[in-house]
mmCIF file of the N, C-alpha and C atoms, coordinates in Angstrom:
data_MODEL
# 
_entry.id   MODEL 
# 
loop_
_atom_site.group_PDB 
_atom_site.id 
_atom_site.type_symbol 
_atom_site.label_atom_id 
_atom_site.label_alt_id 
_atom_site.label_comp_id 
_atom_site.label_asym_id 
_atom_site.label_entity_id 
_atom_site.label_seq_id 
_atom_site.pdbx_PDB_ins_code 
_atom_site.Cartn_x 
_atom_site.Cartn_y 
_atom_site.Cartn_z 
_atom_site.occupancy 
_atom_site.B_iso_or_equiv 
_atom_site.pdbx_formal_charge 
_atom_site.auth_seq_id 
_atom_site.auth_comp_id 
_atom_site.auth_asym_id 
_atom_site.auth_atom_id 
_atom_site.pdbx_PDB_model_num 
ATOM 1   N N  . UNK A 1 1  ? 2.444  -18.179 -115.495 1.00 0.00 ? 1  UNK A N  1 
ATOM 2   C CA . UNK A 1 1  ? 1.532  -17.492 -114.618 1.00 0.00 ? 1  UNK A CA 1 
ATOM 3   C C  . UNK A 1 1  ? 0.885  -16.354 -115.393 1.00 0.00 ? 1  UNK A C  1 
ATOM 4   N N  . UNK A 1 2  ? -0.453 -16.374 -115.009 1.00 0.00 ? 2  UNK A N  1 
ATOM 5   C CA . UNK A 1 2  ? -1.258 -15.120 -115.838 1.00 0.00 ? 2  UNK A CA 1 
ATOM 6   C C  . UNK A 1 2  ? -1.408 -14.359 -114.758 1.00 0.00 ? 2  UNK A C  1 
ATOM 7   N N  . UNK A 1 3  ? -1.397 -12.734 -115.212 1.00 0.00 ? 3  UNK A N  1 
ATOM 8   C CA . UNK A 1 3  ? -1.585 -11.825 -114.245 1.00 0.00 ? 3  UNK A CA 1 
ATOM 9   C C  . UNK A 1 3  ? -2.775 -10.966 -114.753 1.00 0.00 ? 3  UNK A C  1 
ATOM 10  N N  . UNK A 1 4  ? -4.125 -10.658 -114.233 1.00 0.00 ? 4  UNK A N  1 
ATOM 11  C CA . UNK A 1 4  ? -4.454 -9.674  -114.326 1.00 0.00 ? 4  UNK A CA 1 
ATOM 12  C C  . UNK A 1 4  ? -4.523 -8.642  -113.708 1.00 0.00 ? 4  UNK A C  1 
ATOM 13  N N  . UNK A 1 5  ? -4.384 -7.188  -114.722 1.00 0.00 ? 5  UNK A N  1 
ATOM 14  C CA . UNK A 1 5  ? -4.057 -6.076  -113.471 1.00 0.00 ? 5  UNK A CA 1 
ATOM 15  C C  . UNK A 1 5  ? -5.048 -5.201  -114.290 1.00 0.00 ? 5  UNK A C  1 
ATOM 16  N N  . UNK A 1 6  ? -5.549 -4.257  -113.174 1.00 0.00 ? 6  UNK A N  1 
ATOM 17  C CA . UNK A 1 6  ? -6.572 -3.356  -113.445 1.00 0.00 ? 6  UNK A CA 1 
ATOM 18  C C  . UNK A 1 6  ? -6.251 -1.992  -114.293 1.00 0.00 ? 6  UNK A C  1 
ATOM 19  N N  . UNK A 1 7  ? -6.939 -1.856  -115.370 1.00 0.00 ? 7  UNK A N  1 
ATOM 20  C CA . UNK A 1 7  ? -6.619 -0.777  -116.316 1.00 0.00 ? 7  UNK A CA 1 
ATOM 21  C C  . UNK A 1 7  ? -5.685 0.608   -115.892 1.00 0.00 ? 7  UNK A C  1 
ATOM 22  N N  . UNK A 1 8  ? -6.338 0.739   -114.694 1.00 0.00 ? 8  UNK A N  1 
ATOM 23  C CA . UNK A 1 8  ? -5.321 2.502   -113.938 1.00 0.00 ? 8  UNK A CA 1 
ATOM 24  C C  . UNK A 1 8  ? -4.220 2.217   -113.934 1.00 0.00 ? 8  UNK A C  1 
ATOM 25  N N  . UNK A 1 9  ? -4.047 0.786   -113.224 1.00 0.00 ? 9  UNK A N  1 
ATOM 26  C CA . UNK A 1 9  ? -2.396 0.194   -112.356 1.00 0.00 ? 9  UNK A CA 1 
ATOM 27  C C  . UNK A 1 9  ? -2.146 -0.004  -113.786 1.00 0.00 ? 9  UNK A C  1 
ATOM 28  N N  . UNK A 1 10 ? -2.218 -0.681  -114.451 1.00 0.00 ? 10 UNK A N  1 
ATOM 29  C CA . UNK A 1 10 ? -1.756 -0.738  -116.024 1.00 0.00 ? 10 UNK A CA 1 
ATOM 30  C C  . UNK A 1 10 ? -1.166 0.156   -116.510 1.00 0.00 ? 10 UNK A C  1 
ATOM 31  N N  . UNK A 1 11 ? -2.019 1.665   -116.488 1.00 0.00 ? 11 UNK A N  1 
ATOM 32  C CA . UNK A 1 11 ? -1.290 2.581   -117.164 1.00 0.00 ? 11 UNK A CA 1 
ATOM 33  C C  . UNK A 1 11 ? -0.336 3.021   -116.708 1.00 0.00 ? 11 UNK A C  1 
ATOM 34  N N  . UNK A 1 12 ? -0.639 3.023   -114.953 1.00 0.00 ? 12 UNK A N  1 
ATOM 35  C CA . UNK A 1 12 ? 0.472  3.610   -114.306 1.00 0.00 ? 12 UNK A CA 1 
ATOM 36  C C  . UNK A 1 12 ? 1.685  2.829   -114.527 1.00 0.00 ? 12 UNK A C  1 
ATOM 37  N N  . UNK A 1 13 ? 2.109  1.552   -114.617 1.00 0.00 ? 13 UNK A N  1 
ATOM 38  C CA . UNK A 1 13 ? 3.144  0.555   -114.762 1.00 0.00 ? 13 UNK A CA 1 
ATOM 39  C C  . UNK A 1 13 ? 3.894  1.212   -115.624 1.00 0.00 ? 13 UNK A C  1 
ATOM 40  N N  . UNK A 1 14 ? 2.982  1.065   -117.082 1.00 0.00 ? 14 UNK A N  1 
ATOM 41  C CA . UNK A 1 14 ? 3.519  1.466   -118.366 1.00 0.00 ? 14 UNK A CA 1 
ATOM 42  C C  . UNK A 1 14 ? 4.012  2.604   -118.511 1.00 0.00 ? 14 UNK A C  1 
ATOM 43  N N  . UNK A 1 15 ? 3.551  4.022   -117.603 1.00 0.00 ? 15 UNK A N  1 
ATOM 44  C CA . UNK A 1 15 ? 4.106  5.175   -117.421 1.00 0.00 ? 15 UNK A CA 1 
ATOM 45  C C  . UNK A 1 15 ? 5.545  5.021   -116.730 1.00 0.00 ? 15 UNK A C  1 
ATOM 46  N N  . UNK A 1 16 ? 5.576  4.236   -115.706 1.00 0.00 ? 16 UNK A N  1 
ATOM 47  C CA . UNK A 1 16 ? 6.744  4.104   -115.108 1.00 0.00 ? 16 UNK A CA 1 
ATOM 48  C C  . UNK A 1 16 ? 7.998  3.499   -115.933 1.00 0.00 ? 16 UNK A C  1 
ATOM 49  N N  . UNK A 1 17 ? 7.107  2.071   -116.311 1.00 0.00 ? 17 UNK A N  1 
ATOM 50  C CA . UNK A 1 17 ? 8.170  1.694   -117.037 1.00 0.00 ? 17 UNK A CA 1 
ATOM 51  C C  . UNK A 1 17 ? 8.996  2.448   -118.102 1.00 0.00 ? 17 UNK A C  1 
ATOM 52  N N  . UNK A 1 18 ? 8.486  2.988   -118.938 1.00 0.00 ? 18 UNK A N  1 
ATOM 53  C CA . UNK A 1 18 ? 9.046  3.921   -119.707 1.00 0.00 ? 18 UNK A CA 1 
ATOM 54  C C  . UNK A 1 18 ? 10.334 4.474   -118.479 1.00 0.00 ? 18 UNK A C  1 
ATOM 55  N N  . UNK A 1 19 ? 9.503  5.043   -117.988 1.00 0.00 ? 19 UNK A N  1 
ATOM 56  C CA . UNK A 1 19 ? 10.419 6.169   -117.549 1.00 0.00 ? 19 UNK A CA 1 
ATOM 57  C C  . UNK A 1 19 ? 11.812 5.670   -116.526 1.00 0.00 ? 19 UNK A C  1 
ATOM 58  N N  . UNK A 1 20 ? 11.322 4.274   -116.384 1.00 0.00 ? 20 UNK A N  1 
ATOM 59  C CA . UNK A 1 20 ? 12.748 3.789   -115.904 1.00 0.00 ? 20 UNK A CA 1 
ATOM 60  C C  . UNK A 1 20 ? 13.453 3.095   -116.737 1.00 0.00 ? 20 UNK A C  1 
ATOM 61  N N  . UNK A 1 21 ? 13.056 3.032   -118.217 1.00 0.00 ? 21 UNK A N  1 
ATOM 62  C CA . UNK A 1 21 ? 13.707 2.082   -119.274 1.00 0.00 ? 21 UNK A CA 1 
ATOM 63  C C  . UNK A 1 21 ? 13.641 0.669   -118.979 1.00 0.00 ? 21 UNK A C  1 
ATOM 64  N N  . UNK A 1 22 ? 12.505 -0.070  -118.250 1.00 0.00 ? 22 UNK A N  1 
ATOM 65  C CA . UNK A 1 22 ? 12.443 -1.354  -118.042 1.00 0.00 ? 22 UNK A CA 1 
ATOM 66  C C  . UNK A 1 22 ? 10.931 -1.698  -118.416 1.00 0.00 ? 22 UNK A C  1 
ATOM 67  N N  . UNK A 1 23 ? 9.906  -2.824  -118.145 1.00 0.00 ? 23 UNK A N  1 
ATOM 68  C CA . UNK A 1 23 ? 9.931  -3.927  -118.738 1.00 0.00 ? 23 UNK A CA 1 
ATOM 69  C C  . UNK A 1 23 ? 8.775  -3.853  -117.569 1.00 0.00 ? 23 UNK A C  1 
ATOM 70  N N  . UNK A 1 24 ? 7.360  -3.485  -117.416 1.00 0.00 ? 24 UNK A N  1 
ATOM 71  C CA . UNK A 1 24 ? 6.190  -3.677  -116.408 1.00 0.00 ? 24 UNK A CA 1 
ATOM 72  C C  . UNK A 1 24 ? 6.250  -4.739  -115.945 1.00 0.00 ? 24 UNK A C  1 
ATOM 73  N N  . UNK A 1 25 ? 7.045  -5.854  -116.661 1.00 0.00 ? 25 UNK A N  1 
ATOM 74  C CA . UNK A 1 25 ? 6.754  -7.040  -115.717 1.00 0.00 ? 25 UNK A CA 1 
ATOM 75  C C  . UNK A 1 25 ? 8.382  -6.836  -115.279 1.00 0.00 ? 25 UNK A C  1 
ATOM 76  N N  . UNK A 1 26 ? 9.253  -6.097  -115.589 1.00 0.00 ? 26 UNK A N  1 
ATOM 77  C CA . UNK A 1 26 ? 10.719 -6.650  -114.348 1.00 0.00 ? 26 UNK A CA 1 
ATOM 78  C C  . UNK A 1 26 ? 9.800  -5.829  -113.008 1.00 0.00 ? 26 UNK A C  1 
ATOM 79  N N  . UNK A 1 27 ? 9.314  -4.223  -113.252 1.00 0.00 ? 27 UNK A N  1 
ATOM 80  C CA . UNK A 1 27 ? 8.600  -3.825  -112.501 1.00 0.00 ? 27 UNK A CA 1 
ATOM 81  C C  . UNK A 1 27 ? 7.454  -4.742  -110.828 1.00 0.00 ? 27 UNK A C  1 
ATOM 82  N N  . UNK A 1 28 ? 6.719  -5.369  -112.030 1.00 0.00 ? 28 UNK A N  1 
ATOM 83  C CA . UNK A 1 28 ? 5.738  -6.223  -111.062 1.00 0.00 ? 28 UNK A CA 1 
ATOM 84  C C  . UNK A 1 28 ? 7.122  -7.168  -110.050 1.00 0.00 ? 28 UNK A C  1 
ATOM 85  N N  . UNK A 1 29 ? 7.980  -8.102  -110.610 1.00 0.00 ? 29 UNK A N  1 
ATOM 86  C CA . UNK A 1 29 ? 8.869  -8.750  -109.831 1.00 0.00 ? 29 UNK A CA 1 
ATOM 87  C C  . UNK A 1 29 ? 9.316  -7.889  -109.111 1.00 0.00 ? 29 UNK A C  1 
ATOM 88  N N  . UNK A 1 30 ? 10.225 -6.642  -109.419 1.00 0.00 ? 30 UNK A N  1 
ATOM 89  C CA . UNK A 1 30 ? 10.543 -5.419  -108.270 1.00 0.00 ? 30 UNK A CA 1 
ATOM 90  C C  . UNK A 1 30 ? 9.309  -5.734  -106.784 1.00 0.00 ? 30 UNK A C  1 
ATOM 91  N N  . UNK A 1 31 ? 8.443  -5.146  -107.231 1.00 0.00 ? 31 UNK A N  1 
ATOM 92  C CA . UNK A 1 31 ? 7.341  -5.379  -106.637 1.00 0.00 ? 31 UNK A CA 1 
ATOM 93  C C  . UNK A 1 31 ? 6.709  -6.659  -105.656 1.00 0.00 ? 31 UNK A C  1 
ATOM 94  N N  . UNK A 1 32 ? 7.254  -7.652  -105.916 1.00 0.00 ? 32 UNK A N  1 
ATOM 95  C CA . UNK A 1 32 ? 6.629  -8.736  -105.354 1.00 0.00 ? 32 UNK A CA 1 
ATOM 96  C C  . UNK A 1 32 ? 7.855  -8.999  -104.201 1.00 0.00 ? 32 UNK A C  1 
ATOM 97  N N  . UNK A 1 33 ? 9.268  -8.737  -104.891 1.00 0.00 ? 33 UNK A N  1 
ATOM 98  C CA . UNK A 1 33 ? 10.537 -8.969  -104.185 1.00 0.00 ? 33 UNK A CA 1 
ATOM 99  C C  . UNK A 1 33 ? 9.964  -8.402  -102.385 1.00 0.00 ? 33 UNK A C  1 
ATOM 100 N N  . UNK A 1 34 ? 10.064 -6.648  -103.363 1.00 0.00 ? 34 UNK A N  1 
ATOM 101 C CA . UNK A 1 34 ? 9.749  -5.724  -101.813 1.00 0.00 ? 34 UNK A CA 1 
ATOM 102 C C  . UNK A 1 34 ? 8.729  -6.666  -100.887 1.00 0.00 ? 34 UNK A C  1 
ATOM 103 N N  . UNK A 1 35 ? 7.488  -7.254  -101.671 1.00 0.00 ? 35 UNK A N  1 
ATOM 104 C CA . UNK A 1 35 ? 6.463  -7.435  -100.103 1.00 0.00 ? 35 UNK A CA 1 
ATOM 105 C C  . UNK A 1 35 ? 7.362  -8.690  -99.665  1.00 0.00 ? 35 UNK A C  1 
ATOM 106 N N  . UNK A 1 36 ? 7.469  -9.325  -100.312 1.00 0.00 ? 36 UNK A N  1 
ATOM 107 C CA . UNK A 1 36 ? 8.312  -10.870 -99.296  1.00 0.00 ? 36 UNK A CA 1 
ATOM 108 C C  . UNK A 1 36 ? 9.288  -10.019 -98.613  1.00 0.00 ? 36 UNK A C  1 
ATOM 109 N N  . UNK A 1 37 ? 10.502 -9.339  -98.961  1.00 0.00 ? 37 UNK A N  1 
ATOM 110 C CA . UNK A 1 37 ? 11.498 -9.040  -97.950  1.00 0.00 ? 37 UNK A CA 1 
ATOM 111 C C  . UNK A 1 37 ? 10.534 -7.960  -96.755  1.00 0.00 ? 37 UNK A C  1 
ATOM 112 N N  . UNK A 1 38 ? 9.524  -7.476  -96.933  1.00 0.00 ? 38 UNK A N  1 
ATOM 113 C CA . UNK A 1 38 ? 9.295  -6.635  -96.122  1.00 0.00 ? 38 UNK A CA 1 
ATOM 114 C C  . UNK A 1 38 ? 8.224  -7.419  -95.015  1.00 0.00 ? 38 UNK A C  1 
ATOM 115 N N  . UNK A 1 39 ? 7.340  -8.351  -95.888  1.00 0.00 ? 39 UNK A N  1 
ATOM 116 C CA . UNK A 1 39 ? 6.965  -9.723  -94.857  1.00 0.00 ? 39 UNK A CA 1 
ATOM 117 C C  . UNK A 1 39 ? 7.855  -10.236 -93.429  1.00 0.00 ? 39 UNK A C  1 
ATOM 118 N N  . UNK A 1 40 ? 9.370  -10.770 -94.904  1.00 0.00 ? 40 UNK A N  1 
ATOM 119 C CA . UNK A 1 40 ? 10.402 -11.204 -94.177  1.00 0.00 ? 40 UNK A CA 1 
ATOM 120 C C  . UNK A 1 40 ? 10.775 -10.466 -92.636  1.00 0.00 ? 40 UNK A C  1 
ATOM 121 N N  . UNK A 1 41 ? 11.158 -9.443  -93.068  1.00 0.00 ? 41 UNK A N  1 
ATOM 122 C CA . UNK A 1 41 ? 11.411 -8.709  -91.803  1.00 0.00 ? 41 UNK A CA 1 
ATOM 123 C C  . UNK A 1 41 ? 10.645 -8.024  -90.475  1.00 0.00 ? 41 UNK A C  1 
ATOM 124 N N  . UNK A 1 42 ? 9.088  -8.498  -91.242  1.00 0.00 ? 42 UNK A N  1 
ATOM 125 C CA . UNK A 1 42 ? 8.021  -7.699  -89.943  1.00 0.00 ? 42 UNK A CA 1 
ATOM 126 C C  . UNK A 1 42 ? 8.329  -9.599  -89.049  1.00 0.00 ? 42 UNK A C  1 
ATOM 127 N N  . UNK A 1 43 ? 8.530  -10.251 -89.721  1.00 0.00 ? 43 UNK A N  1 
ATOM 128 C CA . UNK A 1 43 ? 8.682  -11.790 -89.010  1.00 0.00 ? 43 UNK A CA 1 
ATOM 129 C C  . UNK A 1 43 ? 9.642  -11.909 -87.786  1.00 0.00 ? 43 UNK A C  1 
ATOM 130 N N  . UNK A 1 44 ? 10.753 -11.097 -88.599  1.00 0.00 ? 44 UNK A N  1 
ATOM 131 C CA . UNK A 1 44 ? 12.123 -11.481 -88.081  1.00 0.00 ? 44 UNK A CA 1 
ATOM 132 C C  . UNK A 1 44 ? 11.603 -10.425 -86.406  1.00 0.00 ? 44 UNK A C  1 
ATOM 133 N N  . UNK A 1 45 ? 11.293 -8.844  -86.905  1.00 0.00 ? 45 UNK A N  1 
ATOM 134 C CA . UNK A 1 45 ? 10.916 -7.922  -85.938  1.00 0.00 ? 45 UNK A CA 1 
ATOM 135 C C  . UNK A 1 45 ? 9.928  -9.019  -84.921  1.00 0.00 ? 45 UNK A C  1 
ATOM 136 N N  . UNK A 1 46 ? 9.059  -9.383  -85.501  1.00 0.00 ? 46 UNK A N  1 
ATOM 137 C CA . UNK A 1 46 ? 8.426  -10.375 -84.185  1.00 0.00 ? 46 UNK A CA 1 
ATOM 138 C C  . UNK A 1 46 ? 8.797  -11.357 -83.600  1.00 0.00 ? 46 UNK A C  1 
ATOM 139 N N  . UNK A 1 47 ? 9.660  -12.215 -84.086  1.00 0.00 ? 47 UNK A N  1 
ATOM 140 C CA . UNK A 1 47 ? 10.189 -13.546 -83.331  1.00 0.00 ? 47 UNK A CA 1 
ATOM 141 C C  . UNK A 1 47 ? 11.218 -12.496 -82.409  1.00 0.00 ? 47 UNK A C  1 
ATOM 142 N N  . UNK A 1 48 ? 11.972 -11.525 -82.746  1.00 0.00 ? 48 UNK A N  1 
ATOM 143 C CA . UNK A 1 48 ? 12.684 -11.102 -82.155  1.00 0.00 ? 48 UNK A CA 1 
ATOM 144 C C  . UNK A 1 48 ? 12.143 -10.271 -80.745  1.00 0.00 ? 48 UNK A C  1 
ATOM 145 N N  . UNK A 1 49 ? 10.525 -9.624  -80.926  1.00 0.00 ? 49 UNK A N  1 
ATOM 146 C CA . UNK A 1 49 ? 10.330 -9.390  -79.768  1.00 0.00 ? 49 UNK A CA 1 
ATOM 147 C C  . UNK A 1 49 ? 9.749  -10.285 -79.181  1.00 0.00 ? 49 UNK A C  1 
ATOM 148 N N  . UNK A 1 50 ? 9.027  -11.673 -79.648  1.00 0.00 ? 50 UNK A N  1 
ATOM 149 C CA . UNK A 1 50 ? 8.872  -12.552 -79.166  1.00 0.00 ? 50 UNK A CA 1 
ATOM 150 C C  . UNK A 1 50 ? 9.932  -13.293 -78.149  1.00 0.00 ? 50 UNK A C  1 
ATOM 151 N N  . UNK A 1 51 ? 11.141 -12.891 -78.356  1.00 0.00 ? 51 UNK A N  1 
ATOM 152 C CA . UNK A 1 51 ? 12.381 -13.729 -77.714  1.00 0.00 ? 51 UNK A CA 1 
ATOM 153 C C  . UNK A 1 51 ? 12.479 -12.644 -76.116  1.00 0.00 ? 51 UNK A C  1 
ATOM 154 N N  . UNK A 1 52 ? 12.679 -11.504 -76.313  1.00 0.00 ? 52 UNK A N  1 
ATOM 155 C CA . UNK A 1 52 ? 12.726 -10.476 -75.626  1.00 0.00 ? 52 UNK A CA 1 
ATOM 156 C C  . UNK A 1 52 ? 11.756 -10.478 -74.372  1.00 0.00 ? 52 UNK A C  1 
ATOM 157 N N  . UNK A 1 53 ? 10.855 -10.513 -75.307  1.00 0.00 ? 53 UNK A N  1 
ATOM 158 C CA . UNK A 1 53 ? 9.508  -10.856 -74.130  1.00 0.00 ? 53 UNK A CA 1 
ATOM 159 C C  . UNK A 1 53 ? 9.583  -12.091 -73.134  1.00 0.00 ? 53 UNK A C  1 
ATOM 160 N N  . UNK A 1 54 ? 10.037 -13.480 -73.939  1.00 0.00 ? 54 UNK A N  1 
ATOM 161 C CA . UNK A 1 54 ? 10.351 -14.768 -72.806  1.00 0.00 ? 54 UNK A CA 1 
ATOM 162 C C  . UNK A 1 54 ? 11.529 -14.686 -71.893  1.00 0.00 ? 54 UNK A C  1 
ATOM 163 N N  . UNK A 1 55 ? 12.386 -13.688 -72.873  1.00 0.00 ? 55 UNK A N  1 
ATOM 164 C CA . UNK A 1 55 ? 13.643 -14.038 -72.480  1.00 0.00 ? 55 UNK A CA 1 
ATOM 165 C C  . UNK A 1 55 ? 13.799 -13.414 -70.903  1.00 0.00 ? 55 UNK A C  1 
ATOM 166 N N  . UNK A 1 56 ? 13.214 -11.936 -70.995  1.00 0.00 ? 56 UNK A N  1 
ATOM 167 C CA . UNK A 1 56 ? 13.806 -10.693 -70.284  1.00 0.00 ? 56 UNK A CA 1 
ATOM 168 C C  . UNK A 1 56 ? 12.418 -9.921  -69.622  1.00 0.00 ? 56 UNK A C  1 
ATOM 169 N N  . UNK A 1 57 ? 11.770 -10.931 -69.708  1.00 0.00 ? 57 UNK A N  1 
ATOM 170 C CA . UNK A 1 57 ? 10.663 -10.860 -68.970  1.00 0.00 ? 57 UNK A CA 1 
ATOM 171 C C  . UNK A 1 57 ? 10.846 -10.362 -67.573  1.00 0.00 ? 57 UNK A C  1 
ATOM 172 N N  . UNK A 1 58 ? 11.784 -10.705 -66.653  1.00 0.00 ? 58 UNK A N  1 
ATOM 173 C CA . UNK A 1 58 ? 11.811 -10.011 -65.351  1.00 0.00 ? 58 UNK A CA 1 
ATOM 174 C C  . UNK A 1 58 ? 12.252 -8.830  -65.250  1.00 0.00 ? 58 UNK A C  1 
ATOM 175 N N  . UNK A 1 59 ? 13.722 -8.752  -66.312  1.00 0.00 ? 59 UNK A N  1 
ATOM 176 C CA . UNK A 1 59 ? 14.332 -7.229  -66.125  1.00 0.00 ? 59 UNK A CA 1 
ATOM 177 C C  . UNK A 1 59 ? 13.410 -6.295  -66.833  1.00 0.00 ? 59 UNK A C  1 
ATOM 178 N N  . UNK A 1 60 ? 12.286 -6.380  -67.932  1.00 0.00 ? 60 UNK A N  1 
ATOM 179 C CA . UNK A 1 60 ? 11.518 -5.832  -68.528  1.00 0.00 ? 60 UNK A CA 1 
ATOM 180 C C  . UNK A 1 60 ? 10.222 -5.145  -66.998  1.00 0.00 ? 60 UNK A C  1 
ATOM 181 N N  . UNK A 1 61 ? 9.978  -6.320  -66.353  1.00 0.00 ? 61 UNK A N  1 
ATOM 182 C CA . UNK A 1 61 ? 9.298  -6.093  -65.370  1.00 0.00 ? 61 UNK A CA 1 
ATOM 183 C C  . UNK A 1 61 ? 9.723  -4.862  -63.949  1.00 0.00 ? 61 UNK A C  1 
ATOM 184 N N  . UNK A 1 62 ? 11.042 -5.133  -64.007  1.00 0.00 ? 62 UNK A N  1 
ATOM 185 C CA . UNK A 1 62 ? 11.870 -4.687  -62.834  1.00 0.00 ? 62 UNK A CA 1 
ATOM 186 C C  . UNK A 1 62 ? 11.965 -2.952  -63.487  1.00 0.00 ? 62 UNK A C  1 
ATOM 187 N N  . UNK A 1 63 ? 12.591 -2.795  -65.023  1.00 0.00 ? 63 UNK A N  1 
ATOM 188 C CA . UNK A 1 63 ? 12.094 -1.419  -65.632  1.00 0.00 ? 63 UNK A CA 1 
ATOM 189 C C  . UNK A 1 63 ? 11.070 -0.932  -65.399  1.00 0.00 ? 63 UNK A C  1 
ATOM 190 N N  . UNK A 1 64 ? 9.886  -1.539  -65.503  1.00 0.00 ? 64 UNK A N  1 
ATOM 191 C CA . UNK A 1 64 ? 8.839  -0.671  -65.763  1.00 0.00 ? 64 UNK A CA 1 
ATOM 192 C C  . UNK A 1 64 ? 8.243  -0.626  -64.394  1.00 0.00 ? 64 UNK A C  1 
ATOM 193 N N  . UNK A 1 65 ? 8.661  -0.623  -63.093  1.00 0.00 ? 65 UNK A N  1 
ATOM 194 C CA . UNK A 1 65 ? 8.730  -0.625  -61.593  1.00 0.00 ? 65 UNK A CA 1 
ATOM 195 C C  . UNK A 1 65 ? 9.740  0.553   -61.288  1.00 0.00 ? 65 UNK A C  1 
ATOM 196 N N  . UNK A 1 66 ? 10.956 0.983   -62.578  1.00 0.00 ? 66 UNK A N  1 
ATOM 197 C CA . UNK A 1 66 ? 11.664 2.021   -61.810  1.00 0.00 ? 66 UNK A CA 1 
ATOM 198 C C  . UNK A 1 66 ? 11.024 3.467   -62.128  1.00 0.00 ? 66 UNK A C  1 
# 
């Protein structure tokens, strides 16, 4: 896989990397990990209020009546 990345983000990588003793590209993987798990979990957050909503639909209703 080829990556191009824009000269600023470049430098900034390379600044970092240094400074964490790793490797701009373990960096970029760091990076890609976070958005999937953080994808992952805006998913999980919605099926889960998705369930809530079918599930508990009346007592949700009956709350917002007290």
């Amino acid at each position: 896989m080829n990556l191009r990345v824009p000269e600023e983000l470049d430098r900034r990588l390379e600044r970092l990397a240094i400074e964490e003793h790793t490797s701009k590209s373990a960096l970029l993987l760091q990076g890609a990990e976070l958005v999937l798990q953080r994808h992952a979990r805006r998913s999980e957050i919605s099926a889960g209020l998705d369930f809530v909503m079918s599930h508990d639909a009346e007592l949700l209703t009956r709350l917002e009546d007290a």
